[in-house]
MISESE-438678 format. One record per atom (N, C-alpha, C, CB): x, y, z. Coordinates in steps of 0.05 Angstrom, whole numbers, padded with zeros to 5 digits, always signed. Glycine has a CB too. Layout:
XYZ;...
//
This chain:
+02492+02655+01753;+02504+02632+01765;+02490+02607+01757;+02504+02635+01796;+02506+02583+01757;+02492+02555+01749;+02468+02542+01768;+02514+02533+01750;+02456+02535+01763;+02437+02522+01782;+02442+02494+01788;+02410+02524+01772;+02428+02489+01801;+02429+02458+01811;+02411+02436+01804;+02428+02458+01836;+02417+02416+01792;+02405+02399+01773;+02406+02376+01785;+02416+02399+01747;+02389+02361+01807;+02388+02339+01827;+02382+02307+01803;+02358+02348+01855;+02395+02288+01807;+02395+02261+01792;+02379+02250+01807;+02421+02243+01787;+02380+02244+01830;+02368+02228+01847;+02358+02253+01873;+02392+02201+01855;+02332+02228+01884;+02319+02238+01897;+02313+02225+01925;+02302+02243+01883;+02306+02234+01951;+02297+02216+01958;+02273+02188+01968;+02304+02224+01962;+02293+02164+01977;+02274+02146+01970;+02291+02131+01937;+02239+02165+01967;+02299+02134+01925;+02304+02130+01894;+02322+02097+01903;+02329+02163+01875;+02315+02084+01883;+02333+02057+01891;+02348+02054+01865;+02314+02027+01899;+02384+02057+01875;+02402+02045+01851;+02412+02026+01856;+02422+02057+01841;+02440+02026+01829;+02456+02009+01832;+02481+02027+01820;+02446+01982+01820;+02493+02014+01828;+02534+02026+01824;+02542+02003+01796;+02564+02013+01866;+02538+02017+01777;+02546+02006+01749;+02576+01981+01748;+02554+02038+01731;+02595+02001+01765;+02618+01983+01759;+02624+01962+01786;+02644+02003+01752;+02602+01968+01809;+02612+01949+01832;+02587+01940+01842;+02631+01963+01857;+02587+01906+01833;+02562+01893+01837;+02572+01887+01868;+02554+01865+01814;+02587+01889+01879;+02587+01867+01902;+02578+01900+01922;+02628+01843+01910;+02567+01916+01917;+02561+01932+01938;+02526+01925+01941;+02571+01965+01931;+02515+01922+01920;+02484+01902+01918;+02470+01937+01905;+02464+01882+01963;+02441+01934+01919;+02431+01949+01912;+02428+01977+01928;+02414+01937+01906;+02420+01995+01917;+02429+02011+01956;+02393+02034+01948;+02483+02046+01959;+02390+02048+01967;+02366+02076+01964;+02383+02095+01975;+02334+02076+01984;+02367+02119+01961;+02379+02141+01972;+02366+02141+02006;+02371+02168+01952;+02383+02154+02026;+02369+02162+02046;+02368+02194+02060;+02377+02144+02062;+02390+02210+02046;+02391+02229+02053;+02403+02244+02020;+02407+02227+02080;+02391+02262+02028;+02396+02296+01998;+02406+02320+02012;+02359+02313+01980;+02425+02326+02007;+02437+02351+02021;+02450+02370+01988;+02469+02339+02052;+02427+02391+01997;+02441+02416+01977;+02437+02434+01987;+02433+02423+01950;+02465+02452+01984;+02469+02474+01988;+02446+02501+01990;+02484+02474+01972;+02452+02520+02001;+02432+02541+01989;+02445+02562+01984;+02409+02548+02005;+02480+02559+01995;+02497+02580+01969;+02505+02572+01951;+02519+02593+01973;+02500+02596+01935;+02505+02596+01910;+02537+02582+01903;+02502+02627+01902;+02538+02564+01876;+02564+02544+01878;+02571+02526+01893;+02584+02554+01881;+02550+02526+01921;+02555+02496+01934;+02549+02466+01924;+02541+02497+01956;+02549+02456+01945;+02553+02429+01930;+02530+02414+01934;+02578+02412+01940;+02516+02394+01918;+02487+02378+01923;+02494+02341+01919;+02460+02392+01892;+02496+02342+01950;+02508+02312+01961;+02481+02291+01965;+02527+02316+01996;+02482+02265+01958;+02475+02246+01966;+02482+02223+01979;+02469+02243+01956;+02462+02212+01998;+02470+02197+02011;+02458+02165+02013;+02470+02211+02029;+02475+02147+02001;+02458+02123+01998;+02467+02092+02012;+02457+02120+01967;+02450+02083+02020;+02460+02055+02031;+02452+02035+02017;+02452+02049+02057;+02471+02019+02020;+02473+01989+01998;+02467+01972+02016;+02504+01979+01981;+02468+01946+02007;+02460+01926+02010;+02479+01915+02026;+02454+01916+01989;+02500+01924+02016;+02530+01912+02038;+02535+01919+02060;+02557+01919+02031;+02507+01939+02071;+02513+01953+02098;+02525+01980+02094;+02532+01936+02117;+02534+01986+02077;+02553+02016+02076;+02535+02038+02070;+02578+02016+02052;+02541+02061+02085;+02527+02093+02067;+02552+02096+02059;+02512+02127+02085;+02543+02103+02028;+02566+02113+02012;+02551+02148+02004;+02574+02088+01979;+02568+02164+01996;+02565+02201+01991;+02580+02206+01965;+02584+02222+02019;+02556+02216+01949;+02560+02218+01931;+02544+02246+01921;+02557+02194+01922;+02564+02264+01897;+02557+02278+01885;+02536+02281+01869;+02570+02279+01878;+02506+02293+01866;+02492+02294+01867;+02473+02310+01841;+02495+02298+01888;+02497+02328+01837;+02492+02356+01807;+02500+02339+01787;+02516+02392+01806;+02471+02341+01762;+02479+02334+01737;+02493+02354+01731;+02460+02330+01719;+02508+02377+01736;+02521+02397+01717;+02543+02396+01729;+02509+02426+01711;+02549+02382+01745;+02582+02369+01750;+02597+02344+01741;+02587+02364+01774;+02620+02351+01729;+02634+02332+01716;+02632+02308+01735;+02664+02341+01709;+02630+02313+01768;+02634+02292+01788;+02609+02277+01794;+02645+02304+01815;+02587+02285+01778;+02564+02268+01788;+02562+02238+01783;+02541+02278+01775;+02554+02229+01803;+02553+02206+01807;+02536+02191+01784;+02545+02203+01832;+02514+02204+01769;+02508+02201+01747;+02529+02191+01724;+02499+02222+01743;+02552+02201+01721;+02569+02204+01712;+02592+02178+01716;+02573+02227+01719;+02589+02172+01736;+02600+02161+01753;+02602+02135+01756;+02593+02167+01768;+02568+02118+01742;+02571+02096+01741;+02534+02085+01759;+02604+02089+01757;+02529+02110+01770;+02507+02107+01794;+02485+02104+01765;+02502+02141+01824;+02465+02084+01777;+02437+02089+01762;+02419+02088+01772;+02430+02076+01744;+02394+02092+01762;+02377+02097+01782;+02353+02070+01774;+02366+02132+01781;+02338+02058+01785;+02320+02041+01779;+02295+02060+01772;+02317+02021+01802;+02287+02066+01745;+02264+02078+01739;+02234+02055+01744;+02268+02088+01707;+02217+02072+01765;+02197+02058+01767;+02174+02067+01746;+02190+02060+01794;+02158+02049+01734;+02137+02066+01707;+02108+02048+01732;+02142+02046+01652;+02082+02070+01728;+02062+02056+01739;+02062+02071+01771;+02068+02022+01736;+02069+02084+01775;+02074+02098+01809;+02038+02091+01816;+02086+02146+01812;+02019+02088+01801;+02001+02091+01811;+01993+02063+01823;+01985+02104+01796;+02005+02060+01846;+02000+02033+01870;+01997+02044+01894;+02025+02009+01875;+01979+02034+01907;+01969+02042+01928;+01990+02030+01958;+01938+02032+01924;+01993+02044+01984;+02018+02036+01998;+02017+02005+02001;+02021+02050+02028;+01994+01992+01995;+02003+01964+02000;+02017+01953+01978;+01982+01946+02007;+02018+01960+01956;+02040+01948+01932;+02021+01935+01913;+02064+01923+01943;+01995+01930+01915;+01974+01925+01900;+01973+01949+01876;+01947+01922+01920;+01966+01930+01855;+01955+01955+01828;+01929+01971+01837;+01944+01937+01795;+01924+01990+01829;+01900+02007+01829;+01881+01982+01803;+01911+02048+01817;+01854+01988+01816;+01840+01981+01791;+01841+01999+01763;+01811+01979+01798;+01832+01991+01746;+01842+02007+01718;+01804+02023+01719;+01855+01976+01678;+01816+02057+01709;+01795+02071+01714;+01791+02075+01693;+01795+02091+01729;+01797+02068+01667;+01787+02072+01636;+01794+02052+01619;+01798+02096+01622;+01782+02043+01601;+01789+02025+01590;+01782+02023+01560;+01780+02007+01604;+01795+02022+01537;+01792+02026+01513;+01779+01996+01500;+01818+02036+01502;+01763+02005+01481;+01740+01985+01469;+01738+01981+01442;+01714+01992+01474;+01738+01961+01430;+01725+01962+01395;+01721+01988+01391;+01695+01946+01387;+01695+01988+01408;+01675+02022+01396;+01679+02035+01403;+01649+02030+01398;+01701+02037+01415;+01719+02072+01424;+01745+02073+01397;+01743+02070+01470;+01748+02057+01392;+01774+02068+01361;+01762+02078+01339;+01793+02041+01344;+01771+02089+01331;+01776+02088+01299;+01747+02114+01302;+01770+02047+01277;
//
């Protein structure tokens, strides 16, 4: 049987490709199945006030992936909960190359 291949997670912050006026939304809820062939739903709220439910499996033609949904890739996760950078724990030198 196929497995289930989750796009988004929760916490994840998108946007809806073809409808700016909904703003930006997060996921707030992940619901998957645990039978086999069920369905792996998300649940996200925008900016416009709305939870919108959306399909969830990359290996469905209906994923919201698919769909238009993207996801805001964050690079650097390493910030501490106040939103401050971590100090840098290595640092490369002249006399470290070559």
């Amino acid at each position: 049987m196929r497995g289930i291949r989750q796009f988004l997670r929760l916490g994840d912050c998108v946007w809806q490709f073809y409808r700016d006026d909904w703003g930006n939304g997060v996921v707030v809820e992940v619901m998957t199945s645990t039978i086999i062939g069920g369905t792996c739903l998300v649940r996200i709220l925008f900016e416009d006030g709305q939870q919108r439910t959306f399909n969830n499996d990359l290996n469905s033609e209906m994923c919201c992936a698919r769909m238009g949904m993207r996801r805001e890739h964050v690079f650097g996760r390493g910030r501490d909960r106040s939103g401050s950078r971590r100090p840098v724990t290595r640092q490369v030198t002249a006399a470290g190359l070559g």
